[in-house]
C-alpha positions in Angstrom: 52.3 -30.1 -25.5 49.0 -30.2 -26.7 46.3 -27.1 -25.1 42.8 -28.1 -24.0 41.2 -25.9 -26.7 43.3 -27.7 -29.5 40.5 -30.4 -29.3 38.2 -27.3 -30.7 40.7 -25.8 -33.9 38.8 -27.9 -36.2 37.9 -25.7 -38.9 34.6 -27.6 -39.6 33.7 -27.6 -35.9 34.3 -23.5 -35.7 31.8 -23.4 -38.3 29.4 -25.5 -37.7 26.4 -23.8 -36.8 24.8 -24.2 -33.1 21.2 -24.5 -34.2 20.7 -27.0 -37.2 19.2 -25.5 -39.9 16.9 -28.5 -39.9 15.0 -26.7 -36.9 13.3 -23.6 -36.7 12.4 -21.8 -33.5 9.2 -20.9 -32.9 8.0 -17.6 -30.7 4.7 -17.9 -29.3 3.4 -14.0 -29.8 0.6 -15.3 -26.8 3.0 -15.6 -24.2 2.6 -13.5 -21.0 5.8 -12.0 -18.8 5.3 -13.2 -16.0 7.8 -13.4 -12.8 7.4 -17.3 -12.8 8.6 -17.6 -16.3 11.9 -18.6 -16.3 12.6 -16.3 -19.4 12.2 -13.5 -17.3 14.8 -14.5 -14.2 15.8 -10.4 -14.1 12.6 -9.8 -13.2 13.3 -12.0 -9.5 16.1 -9.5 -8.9 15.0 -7.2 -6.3 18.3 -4.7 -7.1 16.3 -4.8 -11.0 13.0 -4.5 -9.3 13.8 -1.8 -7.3 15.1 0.5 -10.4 11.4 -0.5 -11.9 9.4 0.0 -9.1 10.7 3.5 -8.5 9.0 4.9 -11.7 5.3 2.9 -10.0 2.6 5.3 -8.6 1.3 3.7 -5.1 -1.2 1.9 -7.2 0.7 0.4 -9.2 2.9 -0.2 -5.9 -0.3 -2.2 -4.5 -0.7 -3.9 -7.6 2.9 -5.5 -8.1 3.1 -6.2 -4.3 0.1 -8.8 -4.7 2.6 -10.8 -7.4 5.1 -12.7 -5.7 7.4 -13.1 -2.3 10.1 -10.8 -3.9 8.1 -8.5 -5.7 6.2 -7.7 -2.1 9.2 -7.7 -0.8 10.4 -5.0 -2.8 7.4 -3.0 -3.2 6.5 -2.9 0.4 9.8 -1.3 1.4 8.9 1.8 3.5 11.6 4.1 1.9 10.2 3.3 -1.5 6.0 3.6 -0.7 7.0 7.1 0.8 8.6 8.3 -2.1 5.9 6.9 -4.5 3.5 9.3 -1.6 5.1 12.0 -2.2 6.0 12.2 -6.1 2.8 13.7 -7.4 2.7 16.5 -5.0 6.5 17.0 -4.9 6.7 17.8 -1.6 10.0 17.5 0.0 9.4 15.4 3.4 6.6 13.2 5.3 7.2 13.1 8.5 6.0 10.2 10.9 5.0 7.1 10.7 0.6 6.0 10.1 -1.0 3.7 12.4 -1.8 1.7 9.8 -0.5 0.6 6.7 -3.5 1.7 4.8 -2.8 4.8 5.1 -0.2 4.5 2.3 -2.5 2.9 -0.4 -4.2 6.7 -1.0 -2.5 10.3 -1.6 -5.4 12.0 -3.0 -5.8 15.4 -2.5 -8.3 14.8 0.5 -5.6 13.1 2.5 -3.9 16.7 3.2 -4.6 19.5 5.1 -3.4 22.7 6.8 -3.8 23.0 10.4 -4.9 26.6 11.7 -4.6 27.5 15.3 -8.0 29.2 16.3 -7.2 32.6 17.1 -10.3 34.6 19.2 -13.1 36.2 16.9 -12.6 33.3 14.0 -15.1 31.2 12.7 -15.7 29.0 10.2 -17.2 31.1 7.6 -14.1 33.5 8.0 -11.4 30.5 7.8 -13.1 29.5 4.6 -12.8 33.2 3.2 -9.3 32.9 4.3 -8.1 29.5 2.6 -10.9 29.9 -0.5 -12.4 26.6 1.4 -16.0 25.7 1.5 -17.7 26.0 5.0 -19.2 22.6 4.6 -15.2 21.3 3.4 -14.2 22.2 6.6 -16.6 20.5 9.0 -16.5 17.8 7.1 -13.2 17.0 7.3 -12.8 18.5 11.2 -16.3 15.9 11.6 -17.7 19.0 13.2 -22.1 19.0 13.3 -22.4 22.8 13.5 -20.4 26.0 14.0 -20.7 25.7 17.9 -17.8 23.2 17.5 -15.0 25.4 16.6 -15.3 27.2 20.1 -14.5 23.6 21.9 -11.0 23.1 19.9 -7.8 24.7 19.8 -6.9 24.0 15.8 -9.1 23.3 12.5 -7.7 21.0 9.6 -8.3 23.0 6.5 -8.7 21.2 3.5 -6.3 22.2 0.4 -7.5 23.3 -2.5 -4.3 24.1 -4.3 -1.8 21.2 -4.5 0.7 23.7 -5.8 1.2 24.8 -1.3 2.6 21.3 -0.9 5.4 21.9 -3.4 8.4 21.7 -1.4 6.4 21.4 2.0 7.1 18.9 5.0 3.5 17.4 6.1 3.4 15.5 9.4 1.1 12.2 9.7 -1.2 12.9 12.8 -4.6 10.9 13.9 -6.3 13.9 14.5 -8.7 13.2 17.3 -11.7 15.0 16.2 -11.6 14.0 12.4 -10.7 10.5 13.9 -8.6 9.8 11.3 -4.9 10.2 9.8 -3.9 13.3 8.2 -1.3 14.2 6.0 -0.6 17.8 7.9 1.1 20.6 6.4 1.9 23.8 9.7 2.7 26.4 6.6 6.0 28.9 8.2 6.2 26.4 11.5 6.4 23.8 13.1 4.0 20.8 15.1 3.9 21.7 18.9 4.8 19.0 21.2 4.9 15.3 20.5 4.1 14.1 17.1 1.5 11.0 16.8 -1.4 10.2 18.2 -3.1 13.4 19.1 -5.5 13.0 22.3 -9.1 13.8 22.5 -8.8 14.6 26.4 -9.4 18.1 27.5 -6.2 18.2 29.7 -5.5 22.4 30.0 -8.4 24.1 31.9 -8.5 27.0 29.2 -9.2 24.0 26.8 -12.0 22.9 29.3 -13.7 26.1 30.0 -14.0 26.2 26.4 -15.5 22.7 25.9 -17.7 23.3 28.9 -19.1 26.5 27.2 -19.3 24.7 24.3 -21.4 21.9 25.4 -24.0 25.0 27.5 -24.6 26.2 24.5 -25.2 23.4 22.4 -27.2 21.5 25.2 -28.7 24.6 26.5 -28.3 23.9 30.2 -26.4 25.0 32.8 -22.6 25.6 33.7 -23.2 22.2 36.4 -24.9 20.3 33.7 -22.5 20.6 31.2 -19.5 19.8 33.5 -21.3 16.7 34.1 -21.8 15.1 31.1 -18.2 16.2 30.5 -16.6 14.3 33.4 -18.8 10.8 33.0 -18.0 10.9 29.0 -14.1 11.3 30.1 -13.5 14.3 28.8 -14.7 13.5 25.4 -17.4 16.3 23.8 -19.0 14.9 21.4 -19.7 11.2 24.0 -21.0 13.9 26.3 -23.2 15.1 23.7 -24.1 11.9 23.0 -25.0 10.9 26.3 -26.9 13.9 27.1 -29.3 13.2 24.2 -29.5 9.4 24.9 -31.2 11.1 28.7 -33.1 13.3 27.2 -34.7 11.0 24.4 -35.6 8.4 27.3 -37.0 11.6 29.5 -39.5 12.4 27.0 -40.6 8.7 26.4 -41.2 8.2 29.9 -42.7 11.3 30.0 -40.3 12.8 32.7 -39.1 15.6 30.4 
């Protein structure tokens, strides 16, 4: 009884070499890896892609997401763009989830901060002694026109100037209503208050609105009355009322009424 590899114990076929020395392969040193090269099938893998793409900064991230179906698929995973966020900084957690996408592309520096609860008597030359800030850093990134504003709002983002705080830290994403944007925030020894997310930009305590309201007298330089007024048809908003109340004035003094 006769085995199917008996067919194969010829000595001269064992031997017989696969290639035929009459050819000769030829590597073309041009050649670009490439996903679509079928060379390269590995590279479709996402379980291969994943081990790569978890060395990738989030630019790199970006950059690989743009090559394929798979390779988005793979570098867009949520688990894996957070982890690439928080590498450089080593920080331990990020908690929440951004509005928008976008939000993951960047995790410069400028995309922390340290939010301060305004305590009575502060200001925002003190804070900046405080967190070795720059006055200028801090209304910048708070979107705050003069001084006045710290008296209408119950916290201040302070930027960071040493990375090495966020070692280890938990930073929250928040769209903080007065920098109008979304913030990377770090509450050093505590905790955010209340719901996480979207912050509002309504004045709902009336501690919170006295304080707007004296904010807005003495930046407009009217009256208690006045002030409440411009605050209730801009909806609560201070800087719309602000807005509104020099739109009036500049067309007072054209017409001549002012």
């Amino acid at each position: 009884m006769r085995c199917c590899c008996d067919d194969y114990d010829d000595e001269s076929t064992i031997t017989t070499p696969l290639i035929s020395s009459s050819y000769s392969v030829v590597i073309d040193s041009t050649a670009t890896i490439s996903p679509v090269n079928s060379h390269f099938a590995a590279l479709m893998c996402p379980d291969t892609l994943r081990l790569i793409f978890e060395n990738l900064s989030l630019s790199d991230l970006a950059r690989a997401s743009c090559v394929c179906k798979t390779w988005n698929a793979v570098a867009s995973d949520e688990d894996m763009v957070v982890e690439a966020f928080k590498a450089p900084w080593k920080l331990l957690d990020v908690v929440g989830k951004p509005c928008s996408r976008n939000f993951w592309r960047d995790n410069g520096i400028g995309k922390f901060a340290i939010s301060h609860r305004i305590l009575r008597g502060e200001t925002v030359a003190s804070l900046a002694v405080k967190y070795s800030s720059q006055v200028m850093d801090i209304k910048r990134v708070n979107n705050m026109m003069s001084d006045h504003g710290i008296y209408s709002r119950e916290r201040l983002l302070i930027p960071i100037s040493n990375p090495d705080i966020l070692i280890n830290g938990t930073c929250y994403i928040e769209l903080d209503a007065y920098a109008k944007r979304e913030v990377a925030v770090l509450y050093p020894g505590s905790k955010p208050e209340g719901k996480l997310g979207t912050l509002s930009n309504r004045v709902t305590s009336d501690r919170g609105k006295r304080r707007v309201i004296d904010s807005l007298k003495r930046s407009m330089q009217v009256d208690d009355g006045t002030a409440q007024y411009y605050l209730s048809i801009s909806d609560g908003d201070p800087r719309a009322a602000l807005s509104q109340f020099s739109s009036d004035l500049n067309w007072e003094r054209q017409t001549g009424l002012a």
